[in-house]
C-alpha positions as CSV (number, residue, x, y, z in Angstrom):
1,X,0.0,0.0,0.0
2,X,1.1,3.4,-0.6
3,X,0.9,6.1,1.8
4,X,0.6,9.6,0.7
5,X,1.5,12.0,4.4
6,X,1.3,14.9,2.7
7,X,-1.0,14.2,-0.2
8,X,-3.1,16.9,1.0
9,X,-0.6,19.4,2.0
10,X,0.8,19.3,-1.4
11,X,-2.4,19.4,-3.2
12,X,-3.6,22.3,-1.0
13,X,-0.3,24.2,-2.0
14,X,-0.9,23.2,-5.7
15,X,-4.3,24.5,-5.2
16,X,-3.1,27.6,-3.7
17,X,-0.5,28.5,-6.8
18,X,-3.0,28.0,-8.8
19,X,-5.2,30.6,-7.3
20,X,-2.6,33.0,-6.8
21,X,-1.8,32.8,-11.1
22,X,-5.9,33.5,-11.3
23,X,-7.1,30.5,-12.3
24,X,-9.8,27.7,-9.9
25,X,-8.7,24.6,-9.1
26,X,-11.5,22.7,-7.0
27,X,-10.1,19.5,-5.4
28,X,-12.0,17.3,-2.7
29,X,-9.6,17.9,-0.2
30,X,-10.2,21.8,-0.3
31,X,-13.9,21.2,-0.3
32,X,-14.2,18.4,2.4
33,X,-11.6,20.2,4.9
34,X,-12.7,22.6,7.4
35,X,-11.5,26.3,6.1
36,X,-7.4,26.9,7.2
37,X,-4.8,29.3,6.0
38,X,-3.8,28.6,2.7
39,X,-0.2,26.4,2.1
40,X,2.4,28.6,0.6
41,X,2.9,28.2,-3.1
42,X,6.4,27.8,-2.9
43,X,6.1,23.8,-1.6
44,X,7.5,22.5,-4.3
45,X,7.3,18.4,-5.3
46,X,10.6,16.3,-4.2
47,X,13.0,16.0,-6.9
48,X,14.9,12.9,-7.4
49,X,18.2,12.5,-9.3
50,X,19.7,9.3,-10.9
51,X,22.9,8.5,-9.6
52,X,24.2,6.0,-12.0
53,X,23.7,4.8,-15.9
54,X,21.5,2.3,-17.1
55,X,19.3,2.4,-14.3
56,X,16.1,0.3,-15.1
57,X,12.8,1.9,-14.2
58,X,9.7,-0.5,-14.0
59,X,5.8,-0.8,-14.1
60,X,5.4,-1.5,-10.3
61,X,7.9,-1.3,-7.3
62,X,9.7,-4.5,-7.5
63,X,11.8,-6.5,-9.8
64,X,8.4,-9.0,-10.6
65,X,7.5,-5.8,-12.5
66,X,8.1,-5.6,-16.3
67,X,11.3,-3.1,-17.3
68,X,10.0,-0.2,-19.4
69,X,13.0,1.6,-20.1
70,X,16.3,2.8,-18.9
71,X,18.2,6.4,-17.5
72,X,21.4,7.5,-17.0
73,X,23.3,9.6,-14.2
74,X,21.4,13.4,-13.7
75,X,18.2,11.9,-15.0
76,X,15.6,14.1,-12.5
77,X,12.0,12.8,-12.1
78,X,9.6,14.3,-9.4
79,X,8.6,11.7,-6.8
80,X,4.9,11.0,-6.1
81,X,5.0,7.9,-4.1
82,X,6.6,5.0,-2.1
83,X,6.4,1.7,-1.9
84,X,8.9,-0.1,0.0
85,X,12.4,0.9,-0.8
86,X,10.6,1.7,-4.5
87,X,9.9,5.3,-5.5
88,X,7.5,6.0,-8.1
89,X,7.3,9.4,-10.3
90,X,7.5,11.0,-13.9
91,X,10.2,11.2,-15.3
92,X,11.4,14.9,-16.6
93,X,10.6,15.0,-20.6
94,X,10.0,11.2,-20.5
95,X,7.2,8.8,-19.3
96,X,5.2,9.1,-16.2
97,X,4.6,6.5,-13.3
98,X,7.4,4.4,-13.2
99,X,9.3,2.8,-10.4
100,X,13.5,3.0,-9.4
101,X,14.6,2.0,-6.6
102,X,15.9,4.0,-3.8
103,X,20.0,3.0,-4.7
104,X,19.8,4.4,-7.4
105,X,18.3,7.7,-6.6
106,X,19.1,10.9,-4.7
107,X,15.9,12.8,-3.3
């Protein structure tokens, strides 16, 4: 299972960017919660880095999981989730959702 602790924070300071740039963004976790201050827009996702070449990146977080594709060293992707010793993200200008596993990042 995946565990999100600061789903919410982040999505409230997603939320909160957007409004400050002028445009609505309406999310369940801004309607459901009970009114606060408003996260500051400058939360930013974590950034992973690869941190060696030919590092495989998979479907799911484990090495059951079919390989989609490689990256190399400096290779950033934002993280959106962990499973395990198994982080899952999109990769920058590349594909979205895929697994590495913590060696082979810095976050």
């Amino acid at each position: 299972m995946i565990r999100f602790p600061r789903a919410a924070t982040a999505l409230a300071a997603t939320a909160a960017a957007f409004a400050l740039a002028g445009s609505t963004v309406a999310t369940a976790a801004t309607s459901s919660a009970p009114a606060r201050q408003a996260a500051s827009p400058a939360v930013q996702a974590v950034v992973c880095t690869v941190n060696d070449n030919g590092v495989n990146y998979r479907g799911g977080p484990g090495t059951n999981y079919p390989v989609l594709g490689q990256v190399n060293r400096g290779q950033k992707m934002n993280a959106r989730g962990r499973e395990g010793s198994w982080i899952m993200g999109d990769l920058w200008g590349g594909r979205t959702g895929v697994w590495i596993h913590v060696a082979y990042l810095n976050c």
